[in-house]
N, CA, C and O atoms as a DFTB+ gen file, in Angstrom:
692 C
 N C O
     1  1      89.532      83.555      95.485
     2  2      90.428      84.528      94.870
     3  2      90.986      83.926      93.577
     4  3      91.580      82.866      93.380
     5  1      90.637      84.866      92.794
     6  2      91.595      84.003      91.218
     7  2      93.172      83.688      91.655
     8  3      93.851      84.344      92.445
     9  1      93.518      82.619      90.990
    10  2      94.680      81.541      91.216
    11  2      95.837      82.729      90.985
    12  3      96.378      83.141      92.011
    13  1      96.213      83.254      89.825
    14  2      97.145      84.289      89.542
    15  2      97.244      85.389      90.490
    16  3      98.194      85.307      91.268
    17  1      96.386      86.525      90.616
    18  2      96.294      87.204      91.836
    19  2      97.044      86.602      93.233
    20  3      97.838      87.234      93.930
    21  1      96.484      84.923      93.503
    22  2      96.612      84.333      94.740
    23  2      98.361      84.473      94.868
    24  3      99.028      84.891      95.814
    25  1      98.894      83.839      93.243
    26  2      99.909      83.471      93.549
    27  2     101.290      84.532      93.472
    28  3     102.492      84.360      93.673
    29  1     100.503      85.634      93.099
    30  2     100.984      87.326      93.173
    31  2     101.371      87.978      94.396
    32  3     102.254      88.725      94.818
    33  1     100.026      87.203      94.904
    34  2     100.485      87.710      96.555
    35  2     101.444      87.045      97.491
    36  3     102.213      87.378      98.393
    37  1     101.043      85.910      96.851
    38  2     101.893      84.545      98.024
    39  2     103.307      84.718      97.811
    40  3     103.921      84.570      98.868
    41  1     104.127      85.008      96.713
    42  2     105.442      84.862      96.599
    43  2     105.978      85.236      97.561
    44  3     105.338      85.662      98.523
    45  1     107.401      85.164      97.535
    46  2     107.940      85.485      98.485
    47  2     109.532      85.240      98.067
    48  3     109.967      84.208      97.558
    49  1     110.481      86.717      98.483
    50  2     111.940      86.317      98.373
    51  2     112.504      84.949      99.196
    52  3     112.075      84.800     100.340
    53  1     113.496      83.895      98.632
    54  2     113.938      82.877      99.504
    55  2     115.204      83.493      99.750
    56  3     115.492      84.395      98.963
    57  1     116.237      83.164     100.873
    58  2     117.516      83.637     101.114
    59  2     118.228      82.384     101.353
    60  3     119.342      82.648     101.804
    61  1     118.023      81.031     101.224
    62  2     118.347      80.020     101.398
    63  2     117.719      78.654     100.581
    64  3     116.592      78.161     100.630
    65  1     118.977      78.246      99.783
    66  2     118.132      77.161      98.472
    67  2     119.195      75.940      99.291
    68  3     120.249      75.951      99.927
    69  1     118.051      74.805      98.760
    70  2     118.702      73.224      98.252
    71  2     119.567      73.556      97.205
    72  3     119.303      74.527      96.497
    73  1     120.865      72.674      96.956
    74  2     121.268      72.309      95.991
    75  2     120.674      71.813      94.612
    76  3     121.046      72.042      93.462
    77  1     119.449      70.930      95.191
    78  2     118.612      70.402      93.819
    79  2     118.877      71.422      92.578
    80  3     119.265      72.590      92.616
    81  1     118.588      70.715      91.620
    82  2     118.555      71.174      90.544
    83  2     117.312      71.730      89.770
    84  3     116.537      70.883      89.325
    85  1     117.070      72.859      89.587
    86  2     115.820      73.377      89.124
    87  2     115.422      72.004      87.389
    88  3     116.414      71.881      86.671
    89  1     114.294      71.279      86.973
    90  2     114.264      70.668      86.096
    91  2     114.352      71.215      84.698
    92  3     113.192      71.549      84.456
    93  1     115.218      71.538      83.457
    94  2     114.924      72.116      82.840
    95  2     113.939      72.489      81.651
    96  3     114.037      73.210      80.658
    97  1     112.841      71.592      82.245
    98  2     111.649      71.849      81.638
    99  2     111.041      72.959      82.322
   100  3     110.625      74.005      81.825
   101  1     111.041      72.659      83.321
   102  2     110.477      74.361      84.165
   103  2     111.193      75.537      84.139
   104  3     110.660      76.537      84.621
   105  1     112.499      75.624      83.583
   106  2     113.380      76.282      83.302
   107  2     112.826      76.909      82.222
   108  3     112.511      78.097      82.294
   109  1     112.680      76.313      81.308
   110  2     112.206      76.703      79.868
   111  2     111.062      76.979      80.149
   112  3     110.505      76.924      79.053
   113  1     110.365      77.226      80.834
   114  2     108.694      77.609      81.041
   115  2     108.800      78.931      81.717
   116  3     108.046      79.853      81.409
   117  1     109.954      79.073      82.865
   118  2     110.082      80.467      83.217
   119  2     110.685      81.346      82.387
   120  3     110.341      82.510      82.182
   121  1     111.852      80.592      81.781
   122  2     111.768      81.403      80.633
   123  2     111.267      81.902      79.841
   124  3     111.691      82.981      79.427
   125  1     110.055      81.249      79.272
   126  2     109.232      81.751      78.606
   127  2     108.138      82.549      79.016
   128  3     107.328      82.927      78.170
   129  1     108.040      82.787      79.955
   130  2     106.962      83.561      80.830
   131  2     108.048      85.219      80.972
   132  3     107.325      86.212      81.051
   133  1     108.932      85.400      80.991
   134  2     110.266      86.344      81.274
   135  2     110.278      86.563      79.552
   136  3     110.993      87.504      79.209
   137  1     109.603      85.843      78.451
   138  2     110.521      86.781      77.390
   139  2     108.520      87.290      76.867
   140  3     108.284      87.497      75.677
   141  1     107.454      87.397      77.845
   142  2     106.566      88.119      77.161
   143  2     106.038      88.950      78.056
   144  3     104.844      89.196      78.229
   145  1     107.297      89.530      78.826
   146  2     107.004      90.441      79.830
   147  2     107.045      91.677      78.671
   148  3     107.596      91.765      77.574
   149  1     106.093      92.685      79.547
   150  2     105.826      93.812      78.449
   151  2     106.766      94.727      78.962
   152  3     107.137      94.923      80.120
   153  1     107.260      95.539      77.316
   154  2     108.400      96.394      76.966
   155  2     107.610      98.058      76.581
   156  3     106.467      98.276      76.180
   157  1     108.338      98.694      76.782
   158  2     107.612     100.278      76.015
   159  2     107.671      99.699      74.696
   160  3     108.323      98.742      74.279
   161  1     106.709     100.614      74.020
   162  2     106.510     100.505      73.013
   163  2     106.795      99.036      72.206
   164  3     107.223      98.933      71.056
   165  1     106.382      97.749      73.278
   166  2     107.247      96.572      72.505
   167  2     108.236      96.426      71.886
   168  3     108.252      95.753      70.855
   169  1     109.104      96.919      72.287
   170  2     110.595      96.906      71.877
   171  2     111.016      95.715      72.096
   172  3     111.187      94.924      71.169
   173  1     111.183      95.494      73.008
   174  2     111.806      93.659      73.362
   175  2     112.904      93.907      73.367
   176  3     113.428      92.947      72.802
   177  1     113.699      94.632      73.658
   178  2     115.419      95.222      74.342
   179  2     115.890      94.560      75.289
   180  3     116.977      95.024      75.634
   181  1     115.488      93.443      76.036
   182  2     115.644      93.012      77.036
   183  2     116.292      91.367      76.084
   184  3     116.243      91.039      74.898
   185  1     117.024      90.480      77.707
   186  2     117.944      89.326      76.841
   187  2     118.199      88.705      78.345
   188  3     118.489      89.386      79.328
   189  1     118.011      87.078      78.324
   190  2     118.453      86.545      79.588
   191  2     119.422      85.711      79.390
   192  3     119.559      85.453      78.195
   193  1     120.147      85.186      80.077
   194  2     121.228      84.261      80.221
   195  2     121.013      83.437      81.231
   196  3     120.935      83.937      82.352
   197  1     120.871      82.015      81.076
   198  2     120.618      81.063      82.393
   199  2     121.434      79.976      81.985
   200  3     121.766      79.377      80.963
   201  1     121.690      79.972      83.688
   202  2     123.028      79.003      83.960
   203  2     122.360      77.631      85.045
   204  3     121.636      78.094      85.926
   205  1     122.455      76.607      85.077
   206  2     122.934      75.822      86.597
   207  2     124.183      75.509      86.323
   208  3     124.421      74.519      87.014
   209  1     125.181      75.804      85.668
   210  2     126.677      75.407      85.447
   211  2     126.955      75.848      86.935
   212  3     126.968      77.047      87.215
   213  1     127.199      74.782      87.982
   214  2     127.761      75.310      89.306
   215  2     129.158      75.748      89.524
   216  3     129.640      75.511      90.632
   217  1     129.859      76.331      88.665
   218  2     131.101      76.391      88.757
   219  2     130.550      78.286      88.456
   220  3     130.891      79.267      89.117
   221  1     129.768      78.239      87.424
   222  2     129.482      79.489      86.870
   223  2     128.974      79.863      87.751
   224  3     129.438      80.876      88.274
   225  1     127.900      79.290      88.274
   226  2     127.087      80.207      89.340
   227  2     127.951      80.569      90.407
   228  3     127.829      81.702      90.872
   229  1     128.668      79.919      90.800
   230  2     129.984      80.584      92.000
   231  2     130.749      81.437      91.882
   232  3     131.113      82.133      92.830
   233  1     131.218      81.589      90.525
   234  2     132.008      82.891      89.661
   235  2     131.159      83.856      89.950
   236  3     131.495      84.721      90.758
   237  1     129.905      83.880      89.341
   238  2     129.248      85.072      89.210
   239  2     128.752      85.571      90.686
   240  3     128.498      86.741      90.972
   241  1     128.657      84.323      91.661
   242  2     128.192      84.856      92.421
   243  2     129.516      85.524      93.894
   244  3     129.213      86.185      94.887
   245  1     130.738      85.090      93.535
   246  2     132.026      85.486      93.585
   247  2     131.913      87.050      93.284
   248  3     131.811      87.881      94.186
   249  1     131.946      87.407      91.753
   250  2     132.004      88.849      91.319
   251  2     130.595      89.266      91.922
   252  3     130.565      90.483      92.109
   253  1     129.424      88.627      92.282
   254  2     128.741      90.281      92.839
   255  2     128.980      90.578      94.414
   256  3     128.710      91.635      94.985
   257  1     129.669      89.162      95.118
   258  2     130.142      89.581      96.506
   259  2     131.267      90.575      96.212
   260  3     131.300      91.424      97.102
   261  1     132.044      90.735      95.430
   262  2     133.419      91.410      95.587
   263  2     132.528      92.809      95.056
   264  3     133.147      93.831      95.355
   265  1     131.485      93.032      94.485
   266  2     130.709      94.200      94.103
   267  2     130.444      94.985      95.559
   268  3     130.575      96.187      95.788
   269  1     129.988      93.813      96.555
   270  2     129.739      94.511      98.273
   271  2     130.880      94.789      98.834
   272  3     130.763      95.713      99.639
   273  1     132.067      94.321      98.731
   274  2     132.516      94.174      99.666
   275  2     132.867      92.995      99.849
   276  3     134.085      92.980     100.032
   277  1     132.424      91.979      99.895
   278  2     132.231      90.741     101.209
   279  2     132.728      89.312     100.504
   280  3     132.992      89.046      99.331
   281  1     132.742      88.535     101.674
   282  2     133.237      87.373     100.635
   283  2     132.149      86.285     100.812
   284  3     132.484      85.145     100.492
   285  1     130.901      86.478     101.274
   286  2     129.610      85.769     101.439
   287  2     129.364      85.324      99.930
   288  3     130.127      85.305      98.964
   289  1     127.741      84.899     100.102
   290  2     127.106      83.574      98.629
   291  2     126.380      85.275      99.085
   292  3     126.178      85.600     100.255
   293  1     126.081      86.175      97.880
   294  2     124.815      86.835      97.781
   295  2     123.936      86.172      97.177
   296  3     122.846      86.741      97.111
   297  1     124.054      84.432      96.359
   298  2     123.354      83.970      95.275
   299  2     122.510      82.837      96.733
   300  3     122.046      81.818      96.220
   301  1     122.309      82.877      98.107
   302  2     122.675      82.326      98.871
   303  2     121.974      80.457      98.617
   304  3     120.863      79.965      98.819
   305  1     123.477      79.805      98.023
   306  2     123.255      78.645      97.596
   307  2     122.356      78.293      96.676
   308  3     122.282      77.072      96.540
   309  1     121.286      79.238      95.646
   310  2     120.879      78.968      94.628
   311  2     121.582      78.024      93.635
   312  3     122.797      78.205      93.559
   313  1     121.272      77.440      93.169
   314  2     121.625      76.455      91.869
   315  2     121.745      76.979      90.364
   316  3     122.516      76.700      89.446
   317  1     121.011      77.574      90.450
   318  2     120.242      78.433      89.056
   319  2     120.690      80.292      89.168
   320  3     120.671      80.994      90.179
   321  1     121.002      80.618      87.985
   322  2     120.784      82.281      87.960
   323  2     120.193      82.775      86.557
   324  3     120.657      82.282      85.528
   325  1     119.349      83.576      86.501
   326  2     118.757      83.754      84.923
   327  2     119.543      85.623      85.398
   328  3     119.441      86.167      86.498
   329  1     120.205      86.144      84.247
   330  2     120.861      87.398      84.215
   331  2     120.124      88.080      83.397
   332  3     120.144      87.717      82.221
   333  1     119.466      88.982      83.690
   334  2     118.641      90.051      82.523
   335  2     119.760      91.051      81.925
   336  3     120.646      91.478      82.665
   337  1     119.710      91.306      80.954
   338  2     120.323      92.661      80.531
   339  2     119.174      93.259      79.720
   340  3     118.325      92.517      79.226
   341  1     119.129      94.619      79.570
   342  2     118.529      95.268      79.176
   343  2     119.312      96.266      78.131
   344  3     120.491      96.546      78.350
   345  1     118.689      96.741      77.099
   346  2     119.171      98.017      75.789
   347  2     118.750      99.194      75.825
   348  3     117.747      99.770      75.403
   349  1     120.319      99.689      76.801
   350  2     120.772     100.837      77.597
   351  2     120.294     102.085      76.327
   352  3     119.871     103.183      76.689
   353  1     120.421     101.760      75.002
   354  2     120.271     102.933      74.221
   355  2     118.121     103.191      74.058
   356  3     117.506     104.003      73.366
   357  1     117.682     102.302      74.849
   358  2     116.398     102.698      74.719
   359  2     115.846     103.200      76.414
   360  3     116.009     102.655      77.506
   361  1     115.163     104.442      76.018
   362  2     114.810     104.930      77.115
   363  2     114.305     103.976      78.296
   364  3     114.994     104.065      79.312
   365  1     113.352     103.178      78.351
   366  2     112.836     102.140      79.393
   367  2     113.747     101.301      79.567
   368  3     113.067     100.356      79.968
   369  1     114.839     100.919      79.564
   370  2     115.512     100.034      79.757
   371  2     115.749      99.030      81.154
   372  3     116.100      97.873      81.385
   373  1     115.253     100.446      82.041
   374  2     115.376      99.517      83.873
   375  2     114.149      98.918      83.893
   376  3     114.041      97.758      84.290
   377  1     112.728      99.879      83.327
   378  2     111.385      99.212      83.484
   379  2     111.680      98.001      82.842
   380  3     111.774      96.943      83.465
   381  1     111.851      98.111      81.458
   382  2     111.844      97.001      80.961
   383  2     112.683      95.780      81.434
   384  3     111.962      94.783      81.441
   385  1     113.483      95.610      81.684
   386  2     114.628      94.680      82.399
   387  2     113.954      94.086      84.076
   388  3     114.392      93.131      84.717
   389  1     112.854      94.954      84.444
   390  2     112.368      95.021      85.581
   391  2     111.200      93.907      85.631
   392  3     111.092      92.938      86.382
   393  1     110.444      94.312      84.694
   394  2     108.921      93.710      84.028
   395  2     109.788      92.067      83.784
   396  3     109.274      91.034      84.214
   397  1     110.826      92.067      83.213
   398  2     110.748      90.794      82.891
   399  2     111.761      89.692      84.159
   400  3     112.022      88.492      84.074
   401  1     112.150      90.746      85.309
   402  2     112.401      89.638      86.410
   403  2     111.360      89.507      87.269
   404  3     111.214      88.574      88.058
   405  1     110.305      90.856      87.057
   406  2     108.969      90.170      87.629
   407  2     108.104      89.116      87.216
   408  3     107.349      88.647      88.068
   409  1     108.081      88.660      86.050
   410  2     107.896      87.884      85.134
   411  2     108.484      86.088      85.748
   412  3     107.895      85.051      86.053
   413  1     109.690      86.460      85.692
   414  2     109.901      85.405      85.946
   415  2     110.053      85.189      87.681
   416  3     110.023      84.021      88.068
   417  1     110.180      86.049      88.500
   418  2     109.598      85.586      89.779
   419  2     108.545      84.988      89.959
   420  3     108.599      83.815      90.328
   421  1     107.489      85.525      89.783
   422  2     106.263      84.959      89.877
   423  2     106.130      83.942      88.913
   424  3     105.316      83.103      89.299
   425  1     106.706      83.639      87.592
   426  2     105.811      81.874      86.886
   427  2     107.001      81.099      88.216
   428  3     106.536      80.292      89.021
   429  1     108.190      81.413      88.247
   430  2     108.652      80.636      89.193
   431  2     107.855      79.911      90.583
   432  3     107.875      78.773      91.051
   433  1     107.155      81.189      90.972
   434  2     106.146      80.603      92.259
   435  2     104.972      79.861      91.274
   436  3     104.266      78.872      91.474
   437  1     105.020      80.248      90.793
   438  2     103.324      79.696      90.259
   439  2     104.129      78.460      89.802
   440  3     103.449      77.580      90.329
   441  1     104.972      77.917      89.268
   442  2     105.753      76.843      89.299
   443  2     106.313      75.951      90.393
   444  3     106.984      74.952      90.135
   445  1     106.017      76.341      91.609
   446  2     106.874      75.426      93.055
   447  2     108.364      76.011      92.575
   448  3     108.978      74.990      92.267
   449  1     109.196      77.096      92.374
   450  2     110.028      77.080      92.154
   451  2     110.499      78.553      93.058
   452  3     110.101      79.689      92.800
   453  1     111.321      78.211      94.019
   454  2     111.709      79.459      94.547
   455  2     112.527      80.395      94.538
   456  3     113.605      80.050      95.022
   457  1     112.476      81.876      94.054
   458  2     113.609      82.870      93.799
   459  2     113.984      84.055      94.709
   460  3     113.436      84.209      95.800
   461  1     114.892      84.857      94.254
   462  2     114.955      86.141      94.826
   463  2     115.553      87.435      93.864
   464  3     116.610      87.023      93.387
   465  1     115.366      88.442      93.526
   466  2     115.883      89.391      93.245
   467  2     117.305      89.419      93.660
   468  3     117.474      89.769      94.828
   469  1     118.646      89.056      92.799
   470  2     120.037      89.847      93.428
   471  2     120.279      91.354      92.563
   472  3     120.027      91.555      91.375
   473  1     120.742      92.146      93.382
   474  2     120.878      92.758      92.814
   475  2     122.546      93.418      92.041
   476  3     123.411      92.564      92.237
   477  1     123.030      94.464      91.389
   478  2     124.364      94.594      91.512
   479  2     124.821      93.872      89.912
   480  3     126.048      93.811      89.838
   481  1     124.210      93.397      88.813
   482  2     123.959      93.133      88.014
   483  2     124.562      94.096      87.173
   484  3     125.648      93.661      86.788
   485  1     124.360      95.017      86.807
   486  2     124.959      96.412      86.679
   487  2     126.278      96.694      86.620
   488  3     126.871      96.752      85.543
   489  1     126.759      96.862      87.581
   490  2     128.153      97.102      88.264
   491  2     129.231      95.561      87.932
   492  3     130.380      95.566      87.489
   493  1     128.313      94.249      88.357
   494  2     129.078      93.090      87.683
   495  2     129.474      93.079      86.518
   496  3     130.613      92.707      86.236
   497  1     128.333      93.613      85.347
   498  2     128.752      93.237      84.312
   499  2     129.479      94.316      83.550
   500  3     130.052      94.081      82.487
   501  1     129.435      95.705      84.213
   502  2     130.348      96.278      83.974
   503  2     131.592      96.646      84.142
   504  3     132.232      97.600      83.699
   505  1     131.945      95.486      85.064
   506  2     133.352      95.057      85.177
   507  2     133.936      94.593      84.129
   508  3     133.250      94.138      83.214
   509  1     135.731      94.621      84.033
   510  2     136.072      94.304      82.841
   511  2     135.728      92.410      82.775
   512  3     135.234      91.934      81.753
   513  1     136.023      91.644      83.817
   514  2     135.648      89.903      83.800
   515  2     134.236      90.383      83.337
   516  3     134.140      90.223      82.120
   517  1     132.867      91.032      84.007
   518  2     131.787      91.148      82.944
   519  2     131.745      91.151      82.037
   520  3     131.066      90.265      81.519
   521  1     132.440      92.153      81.153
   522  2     132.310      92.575      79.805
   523  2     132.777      91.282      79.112
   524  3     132.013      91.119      78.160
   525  1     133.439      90.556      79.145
   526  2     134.010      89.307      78.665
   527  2     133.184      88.082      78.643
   528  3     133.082      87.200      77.791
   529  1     132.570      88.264      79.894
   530  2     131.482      86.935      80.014
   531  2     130.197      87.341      78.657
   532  3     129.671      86.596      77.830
   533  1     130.017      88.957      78.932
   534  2     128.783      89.399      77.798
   535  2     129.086      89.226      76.668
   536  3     128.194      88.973      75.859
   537  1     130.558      89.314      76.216
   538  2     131.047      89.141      75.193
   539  2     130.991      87.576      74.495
   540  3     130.634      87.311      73.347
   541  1     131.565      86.403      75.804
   542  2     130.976      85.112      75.209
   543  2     129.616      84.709      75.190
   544  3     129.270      83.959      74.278
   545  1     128.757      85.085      76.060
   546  2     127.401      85.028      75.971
   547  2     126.691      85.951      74.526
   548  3     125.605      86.032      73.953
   549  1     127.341      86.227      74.470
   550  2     126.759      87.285      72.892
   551  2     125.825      88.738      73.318
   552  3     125.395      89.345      72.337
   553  1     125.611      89.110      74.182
   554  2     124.986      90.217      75.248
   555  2     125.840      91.186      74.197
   556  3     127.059      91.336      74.117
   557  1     124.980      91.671      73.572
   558  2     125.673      92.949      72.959
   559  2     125.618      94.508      74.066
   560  3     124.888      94.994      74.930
   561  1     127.282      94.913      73.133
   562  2     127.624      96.172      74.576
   563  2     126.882      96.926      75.028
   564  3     126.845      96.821      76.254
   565  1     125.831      98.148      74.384
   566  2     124.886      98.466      74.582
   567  2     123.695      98.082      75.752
   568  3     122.840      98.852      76.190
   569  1     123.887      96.791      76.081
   570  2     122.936      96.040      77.071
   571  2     123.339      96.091      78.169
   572  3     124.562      96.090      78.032
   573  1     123.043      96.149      79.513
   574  2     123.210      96.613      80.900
   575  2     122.555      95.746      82.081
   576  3     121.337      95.587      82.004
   577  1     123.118      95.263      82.983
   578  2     122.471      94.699      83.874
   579  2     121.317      94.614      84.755
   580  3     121.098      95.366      85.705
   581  1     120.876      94.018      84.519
   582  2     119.584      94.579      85.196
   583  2     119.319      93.980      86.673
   584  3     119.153      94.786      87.588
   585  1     119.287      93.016      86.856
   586  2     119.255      91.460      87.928
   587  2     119.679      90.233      87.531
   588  3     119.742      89.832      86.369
   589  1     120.032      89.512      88.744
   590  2     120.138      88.249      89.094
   591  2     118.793      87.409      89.558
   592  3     118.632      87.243      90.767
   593  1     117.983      86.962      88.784
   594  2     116.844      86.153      89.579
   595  2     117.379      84.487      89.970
   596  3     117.368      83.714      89.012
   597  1     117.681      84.117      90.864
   598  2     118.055      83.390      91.573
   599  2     117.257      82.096      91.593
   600  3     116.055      82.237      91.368
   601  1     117.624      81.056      91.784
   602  2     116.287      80.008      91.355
   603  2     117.043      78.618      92.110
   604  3     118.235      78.392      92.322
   605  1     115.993      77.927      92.366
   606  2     115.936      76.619      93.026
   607  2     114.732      76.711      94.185
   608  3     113.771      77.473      94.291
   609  1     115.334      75.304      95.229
   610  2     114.307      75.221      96.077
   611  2     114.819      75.257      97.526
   612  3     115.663      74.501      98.006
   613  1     113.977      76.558      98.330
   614  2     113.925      76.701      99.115
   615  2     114.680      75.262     100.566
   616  3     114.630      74.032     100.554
   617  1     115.184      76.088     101.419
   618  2     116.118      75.297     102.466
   619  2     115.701      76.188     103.903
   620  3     116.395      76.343     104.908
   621  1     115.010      76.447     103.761
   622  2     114.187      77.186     105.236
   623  2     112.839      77.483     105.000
   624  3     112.270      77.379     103.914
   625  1     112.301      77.895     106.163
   626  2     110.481      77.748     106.197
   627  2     110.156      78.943     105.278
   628  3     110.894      79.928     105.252
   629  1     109.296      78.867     104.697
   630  2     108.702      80.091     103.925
   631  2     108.283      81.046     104.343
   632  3     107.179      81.045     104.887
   633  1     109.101      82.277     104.211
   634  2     108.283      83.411     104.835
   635  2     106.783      83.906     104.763
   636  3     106.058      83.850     103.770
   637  1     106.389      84.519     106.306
   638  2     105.283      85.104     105.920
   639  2     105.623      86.144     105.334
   640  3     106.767      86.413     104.967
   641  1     103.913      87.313     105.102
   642  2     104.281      88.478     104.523
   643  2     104.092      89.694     105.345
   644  3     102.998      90.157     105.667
   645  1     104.885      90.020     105.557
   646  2     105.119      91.397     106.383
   647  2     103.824      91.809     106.399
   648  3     103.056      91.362     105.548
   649  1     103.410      92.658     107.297
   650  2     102.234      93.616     107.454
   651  2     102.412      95.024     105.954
   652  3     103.545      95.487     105.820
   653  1     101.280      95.560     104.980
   654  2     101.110      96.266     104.289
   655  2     101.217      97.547     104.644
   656  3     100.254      98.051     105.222
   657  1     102.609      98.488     104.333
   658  2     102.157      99.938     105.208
   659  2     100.691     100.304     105.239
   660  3      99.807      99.493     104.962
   661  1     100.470     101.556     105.588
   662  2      99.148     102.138     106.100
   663  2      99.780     103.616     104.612
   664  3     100.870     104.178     104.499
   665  1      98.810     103.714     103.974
   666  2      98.574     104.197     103.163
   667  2      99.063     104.047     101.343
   668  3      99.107     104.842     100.404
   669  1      99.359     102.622     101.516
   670  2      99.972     102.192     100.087
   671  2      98.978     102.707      99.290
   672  3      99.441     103.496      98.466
   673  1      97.961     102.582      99.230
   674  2      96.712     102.781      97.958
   675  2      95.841     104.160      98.561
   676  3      95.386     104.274      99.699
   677  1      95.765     105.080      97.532
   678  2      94.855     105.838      97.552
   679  2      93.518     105.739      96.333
   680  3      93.461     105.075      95.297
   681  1      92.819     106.403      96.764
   682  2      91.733     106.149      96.061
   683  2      90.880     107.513      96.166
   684  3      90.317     108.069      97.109
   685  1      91.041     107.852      94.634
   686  2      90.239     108.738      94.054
   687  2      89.172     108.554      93.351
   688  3      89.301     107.904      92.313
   689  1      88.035     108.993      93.666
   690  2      86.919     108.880      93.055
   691  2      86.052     109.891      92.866
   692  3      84.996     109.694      92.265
């Protein structure tokens, strides 16, 4: 099976990280795999923000528990958070914001590096403490949350993959 495909399939959400520190050479590699995720019309409206500042990552991950409800880690013990926002005044804005945390999920696996989708991104940063953080981060207003991709290394066994419903793919011919 080609290696990419392989490693398309293999991923997998983690719900439990090491402390370790993601290296930030691989940091900068997922990053860069996340800023040539494709946009409509190549717009490139999309913008990430990455942290291991562990003080930050507890804040943020503080404001998206108080987003549920709850006073749990939704970030659960990740080290790392890369924040997408996306440019709310262009029509694709969720695809696009979407494409590029798929982006960086997967170089992450294809990297030994394990993530998860948080979600609530949105609603965080449209809080007024959001708007302030976008404001020092330079996230112009217009831009909108998209996800939390979550990053470090795994602290429990790797999931398998669920069984494939029964009729995902049709086929016309």
């Amino acid at each position: 099976m080609n290696e990419t495909v392989k490693s398309l399939i293999e991923r997998r959400s983690i719900r439990a990280y090491k402390k370790d520190l993601v290296p930030e050479e691989v940091l900068d590699e997922i990053l860069e795999a996340g800023k040539y995720a494709p946009s409509g019309m190549n717009c490139q409206g999309t913008m990430m923000v990455m942290t291991q500042n562990p003080e930050l990552v507890a804040r943020l991950s503080k404001m998206n528990a108080e987003v549920m409800g709850t006073t749990s880690d939704p970030f659960y013990g990740a080290p790392a958070v890369i924040m997408v926002f996306a440019d709310s005044d262009q029509g694709t804005c969720v695809e696009n914001g979407s494409l590029v945390m798929g982006n960086l999920m997967n170089a992450a696996h294809a990297l030994g590096v394990d993530s998860c989708w948080i979600h609530r991104a949105r609603e965080v940063f449209a809080e007024p403490e959001g708007q302030v953080l976008k404001k020092e981060w330079g996230v112009p207003d217009s831009y909108i949350g998209i996800g939390n991709c979550i990053l470090g290394y795994r602290a429990c066994d790797y999931p398998a993959a669920k069984p494939r419903k029964e009729g995902f793919v049709v086929k016309i011919r």
